[in-house]
N, C-alpha and C positions, 0 to 999 in steps of 0.2 A: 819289726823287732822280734826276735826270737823269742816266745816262751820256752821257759823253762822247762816243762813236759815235750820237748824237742829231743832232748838229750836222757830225761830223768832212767835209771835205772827201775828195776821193777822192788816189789818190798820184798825183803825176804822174808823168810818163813816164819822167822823169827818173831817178826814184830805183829804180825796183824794184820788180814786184810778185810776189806768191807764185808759182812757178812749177807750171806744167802736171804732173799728180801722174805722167804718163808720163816727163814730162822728169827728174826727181826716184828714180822708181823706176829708171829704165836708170842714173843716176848712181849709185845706191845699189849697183847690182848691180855697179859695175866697183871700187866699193873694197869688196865685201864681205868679198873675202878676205884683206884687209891690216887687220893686228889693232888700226895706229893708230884704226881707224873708232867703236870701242867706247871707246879712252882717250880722248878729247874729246869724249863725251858728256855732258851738262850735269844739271841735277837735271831730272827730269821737269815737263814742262809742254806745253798746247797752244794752242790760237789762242782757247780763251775764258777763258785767264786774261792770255796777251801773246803777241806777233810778236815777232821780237829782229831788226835791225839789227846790222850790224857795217861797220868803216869802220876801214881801215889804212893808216898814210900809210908808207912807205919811200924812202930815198935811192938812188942809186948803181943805176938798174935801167938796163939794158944791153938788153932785151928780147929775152933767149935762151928766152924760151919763148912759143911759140904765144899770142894770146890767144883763139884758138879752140878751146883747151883748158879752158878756164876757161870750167865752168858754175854757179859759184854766184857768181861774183864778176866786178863790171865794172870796167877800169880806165879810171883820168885821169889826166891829167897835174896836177900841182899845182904853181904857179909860187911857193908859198912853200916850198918845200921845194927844196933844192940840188941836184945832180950828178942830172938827170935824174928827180927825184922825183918818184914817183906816188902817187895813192891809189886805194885796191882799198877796191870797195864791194860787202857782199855782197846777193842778192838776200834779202826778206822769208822771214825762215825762220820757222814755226809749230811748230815743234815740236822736243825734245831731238833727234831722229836726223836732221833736218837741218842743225842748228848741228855736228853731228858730222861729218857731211858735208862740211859747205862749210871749216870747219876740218882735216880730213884735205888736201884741196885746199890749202889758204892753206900745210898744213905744207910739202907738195910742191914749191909754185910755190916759197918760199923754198929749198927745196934746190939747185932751179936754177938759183938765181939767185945765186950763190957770191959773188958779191961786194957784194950788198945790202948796206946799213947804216942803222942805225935810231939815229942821234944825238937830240939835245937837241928839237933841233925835229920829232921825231917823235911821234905818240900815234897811239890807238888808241880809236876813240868805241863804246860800245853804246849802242846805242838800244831802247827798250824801248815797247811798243803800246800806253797807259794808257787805250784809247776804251771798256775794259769797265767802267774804274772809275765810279762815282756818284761823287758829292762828297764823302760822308761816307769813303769807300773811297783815295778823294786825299789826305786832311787826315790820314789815318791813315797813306800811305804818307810823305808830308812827316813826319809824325813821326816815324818810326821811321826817315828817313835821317838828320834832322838830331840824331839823342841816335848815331847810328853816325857819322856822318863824320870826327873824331879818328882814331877806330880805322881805318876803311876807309882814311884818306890814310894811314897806317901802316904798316898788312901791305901797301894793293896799290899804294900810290902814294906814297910820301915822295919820291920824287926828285921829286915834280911840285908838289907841294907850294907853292914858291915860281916858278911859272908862271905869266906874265900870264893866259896862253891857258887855266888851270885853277885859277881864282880859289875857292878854297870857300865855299862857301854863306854861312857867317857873315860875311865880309867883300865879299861881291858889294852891291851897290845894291838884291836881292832884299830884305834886308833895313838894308838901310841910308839907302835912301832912302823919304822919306815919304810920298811918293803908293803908291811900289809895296807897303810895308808894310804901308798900309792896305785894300788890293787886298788883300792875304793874309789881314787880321785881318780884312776883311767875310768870305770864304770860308768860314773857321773860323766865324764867328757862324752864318751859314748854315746849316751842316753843325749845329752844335748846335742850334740851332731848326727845324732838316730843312724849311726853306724853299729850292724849290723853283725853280730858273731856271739861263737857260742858261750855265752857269758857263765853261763851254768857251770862248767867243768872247769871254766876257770876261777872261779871260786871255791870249788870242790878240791882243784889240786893247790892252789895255793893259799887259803887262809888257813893260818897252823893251828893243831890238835890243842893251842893255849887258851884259843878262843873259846872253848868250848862251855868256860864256866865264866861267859861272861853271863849275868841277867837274860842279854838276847843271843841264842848262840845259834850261827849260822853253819857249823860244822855239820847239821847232818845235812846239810844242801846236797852233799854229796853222793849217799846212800840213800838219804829217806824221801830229799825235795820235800824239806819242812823244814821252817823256821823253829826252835827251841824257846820260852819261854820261862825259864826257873824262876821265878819273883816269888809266887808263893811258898809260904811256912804251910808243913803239914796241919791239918784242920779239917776237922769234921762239920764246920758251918759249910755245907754246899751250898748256900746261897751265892756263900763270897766266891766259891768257883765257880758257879754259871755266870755272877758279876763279872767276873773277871772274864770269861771267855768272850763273854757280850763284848767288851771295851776290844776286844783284841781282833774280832771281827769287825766291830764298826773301823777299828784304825785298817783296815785292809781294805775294805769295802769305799774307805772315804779315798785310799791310793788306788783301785781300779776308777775312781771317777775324776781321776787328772790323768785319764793315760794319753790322751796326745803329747804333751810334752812339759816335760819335768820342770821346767822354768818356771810355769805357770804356780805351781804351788810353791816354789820357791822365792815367788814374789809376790806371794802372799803371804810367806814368813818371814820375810825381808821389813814387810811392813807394820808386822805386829809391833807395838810398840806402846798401847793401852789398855787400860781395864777393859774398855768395850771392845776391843779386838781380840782381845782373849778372850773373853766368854763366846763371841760371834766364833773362834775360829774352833772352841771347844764346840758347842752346839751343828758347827759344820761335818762334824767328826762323830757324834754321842747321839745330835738328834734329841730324842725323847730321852738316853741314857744320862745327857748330859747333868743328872742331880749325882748322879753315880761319884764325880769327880770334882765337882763344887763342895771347896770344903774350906773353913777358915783362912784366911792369908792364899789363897788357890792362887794371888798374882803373883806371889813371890815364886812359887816353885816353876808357874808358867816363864817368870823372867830367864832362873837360870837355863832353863831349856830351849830359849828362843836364842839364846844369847850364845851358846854354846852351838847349836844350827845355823848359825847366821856364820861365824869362825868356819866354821866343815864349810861352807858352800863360798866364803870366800877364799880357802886354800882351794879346793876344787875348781875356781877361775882360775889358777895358775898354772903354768906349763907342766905335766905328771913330773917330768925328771927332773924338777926343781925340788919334789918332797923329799927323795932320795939324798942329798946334798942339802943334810943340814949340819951346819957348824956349831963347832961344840960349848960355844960361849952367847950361842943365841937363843933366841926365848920359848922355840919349839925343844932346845934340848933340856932346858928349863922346867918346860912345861912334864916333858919327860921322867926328870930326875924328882919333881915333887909325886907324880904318879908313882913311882919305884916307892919312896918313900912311904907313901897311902896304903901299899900294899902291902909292904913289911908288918906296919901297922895293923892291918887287918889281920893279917897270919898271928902275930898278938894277940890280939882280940878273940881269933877263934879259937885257939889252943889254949890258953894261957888259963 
């Protein structure tokens, strides 16, 4: 099965690329000594399992600090954000001690900058390098977000929850509309018949610019070969960002280790169906993180997310050109028009 770095385009200039291991090593050596460097280290990982991206929009920046100081991160001005907001984009980081790095920095620059503010229309995107995965490696990582997403909008993002700009997966058009559905349910067939093509570009040319604000937006597959991550509210607690990053490597790291075939963990989520199956299948996923996502009531958010994967993977057993042909009095255009509804609702919520 093809990985994705088959096909990937190069980054453009624009965004960042790994930096020079001299540029990196001098920066390493001027926060050695400050003990933040080692608390915002992430779970271990390097460049052949992901690259992390990071992207922080902030208000009210006054420009009291150097941006010649700032080597992991470039700033911009961003005209949707209020009183001077920018966003700080960090360069491609390959490995835990440089996401610890460039985070030690971001804590800093916030220090000096006393009178930042991170309101409503603030977030914070990871981005994550998916050009190692194959197909079957993909379909596994799609699963194992979509049975987590209740719970992840929960511990790391409930305020975001009803956010145009971080629409969750189950009510984006990814699965709601029926061309792109079926884009997904060919994938999945794919991956189970380990039929072989360039799955990359075809994701690139057809899942629409709509997708883009969903929670998990697959739009820059196209350009960057990176998965999008919007959940978090802007915040100056870097903990909860290196937490966060952590969870989102272990969920990639737990889909590189079903890569023979996609079924396998599909029937494993098939069978979830307990308490004790859900904490075993979180601990399969989190490991030692798994207190991270243990939180009051954790079965209920795991149910709707199993229950809503178990739906995906049983459309996905049906013939592709069946999702295509659906009738306008049946329970997928149902399920549809309550989505439509959600959304309106949301556009409410966030202007209103």
């Amino acid at each position: 099965m093809k990985a994705l770095i088959d096909w990937r385009h190069p980054l453009p200039d624009g965004v960042g690329r790994v930096p020079q291991e001299d540029v990196l090593s001098e920066h390493l050596k001027r926060f050695s000594k400050k003990k933040t460097n080692n608390d915002f280290e992430t779970l271990k990982f390097d460049e052949s399992l992901t690259m992390v991206g990071i992207e922080v929009e902030m208000e009210n920046y006054k420009g009291d600090q150097d941006e010649n100081d700032l080597i992991y991160w470039a700033k911009d001005v961003d005209p949707s954000l209020r009183n001077s907001g920018i966003e700080l984009r960090s360069v491609v980081l390959p490995s835990q001690k440089y996401v610890a790095a460039a985070l030690t920095e971001l804590s800093s620059f916030l220090k000096a900058q006393s009178r930042h503010d991170f309101s409503w229309r603030t977030s914070i995107h990871v981005h994550l390098d998916i050009t190692r995965l194959n197909l079957i490696e993909f379909c596994n990582f799609f699963l194992v977000y979509c049975s987590l997403e209740p719970l992840l909008f929960k511990v790391f993002a409930e305020e975001r929850r009803n956010s145009v700009y971080c629409v969750p997966l189950f009510e984006s058009s990814l699965l709601t509309n029926k061309r792109e559905s079926a884009l997904l349910a060919n994938l999945f067939k794919s991956a189970k018949d380990r039929r072989d093509f360039n799955w990359g570009s075809s994701l690139g040319a057809e899942w629409s610019k709509d997708v883009k604000y969903s929670a998990i937006n697959f739009f820059r597959l196209s350009d960057l070969g990176t998965v999008e991550f919007r959940h978090l509210a802007g915040t100056n607690k870097i903990e909860r960002i290196r937490d966060w990053i952590s969870a989102l490597i272990s969920m990639l790291g737990c889909a590189r280790g079903y890569n023979e075939k996609v079924s396998t963990l599909a029937e494993i989520i098939k069978a979830l169906n307990t308490k004790s199956n859900y904490f075993n299948y979180l601990e399969s996923i989190f490991g030692d993180l798994t207190k991270l996502v243990i939180i009051p009531d954790y079965e209920q958010y795991m149910v709707k997310g199993v229950r809503k994967c178990k739906e995906i993977l049983a459309s996905h057993g049906k013939v592709v050109s069946s999702l295509v042909k659906v009738s306008d009095n049946g329970a997928v255009s149902k399920h549809i028009k309550e989505i439509k509804e959600k959304q309106q609702q949301r556009l409410k919520r966030t202007y209103d």
